[in-house]
C-alpha positions in Angstrom: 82.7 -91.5 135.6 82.8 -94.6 133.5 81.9 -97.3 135.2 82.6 -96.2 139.0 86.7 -95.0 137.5 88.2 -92.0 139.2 89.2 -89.1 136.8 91.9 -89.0 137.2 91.9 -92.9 136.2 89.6 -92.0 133.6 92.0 -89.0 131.9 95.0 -91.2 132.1 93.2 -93.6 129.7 92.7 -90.5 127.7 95.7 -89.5 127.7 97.3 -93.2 127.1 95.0 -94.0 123.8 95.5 -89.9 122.6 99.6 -90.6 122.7 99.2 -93.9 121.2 98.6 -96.8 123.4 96.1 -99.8 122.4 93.2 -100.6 124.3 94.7 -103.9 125.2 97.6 -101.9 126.9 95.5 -99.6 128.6 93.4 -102.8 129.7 96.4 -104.2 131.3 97.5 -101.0 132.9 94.8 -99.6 134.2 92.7 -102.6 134.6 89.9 -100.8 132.5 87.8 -102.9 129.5 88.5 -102.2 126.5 84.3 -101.8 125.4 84.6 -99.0 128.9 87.7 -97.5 127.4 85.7 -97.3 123.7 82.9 -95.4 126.0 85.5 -93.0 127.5 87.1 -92.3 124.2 83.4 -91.4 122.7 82.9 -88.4 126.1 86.2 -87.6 126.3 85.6 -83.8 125.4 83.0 -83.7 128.5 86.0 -85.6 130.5 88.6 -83.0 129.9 86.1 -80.0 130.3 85.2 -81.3 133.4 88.9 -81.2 134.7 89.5 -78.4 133.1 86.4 -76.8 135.4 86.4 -79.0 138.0 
């Protein structure tokens, strides 16, 4: 996970950038950086495969 984040953490991120939240207001939900959320957004295909397998 990025940075010690849960998945499920990690896939709301996903899913809060994918339906169009900023960064900044994914920052100030989930208490995430915005350079970690960039990093999430770049592995987010091996994120959702591994929920979809795990």
């Amino acid at each position: 996970m990025a940075c010690g984040q849960s998945l499920v953490t990690t896939l709301e991120a996903i899913r809060m950038v994918v339906t169009g939240s900023t960064y900044r207001e994914v920052e100030d939900k989930l208490d995430i950086a915005p350079s970690t959320i960039s990093g999430i957004m770049d592995r987010r295909e091996q994120y959702l495969s591994v929920s979809k397998n795990g």
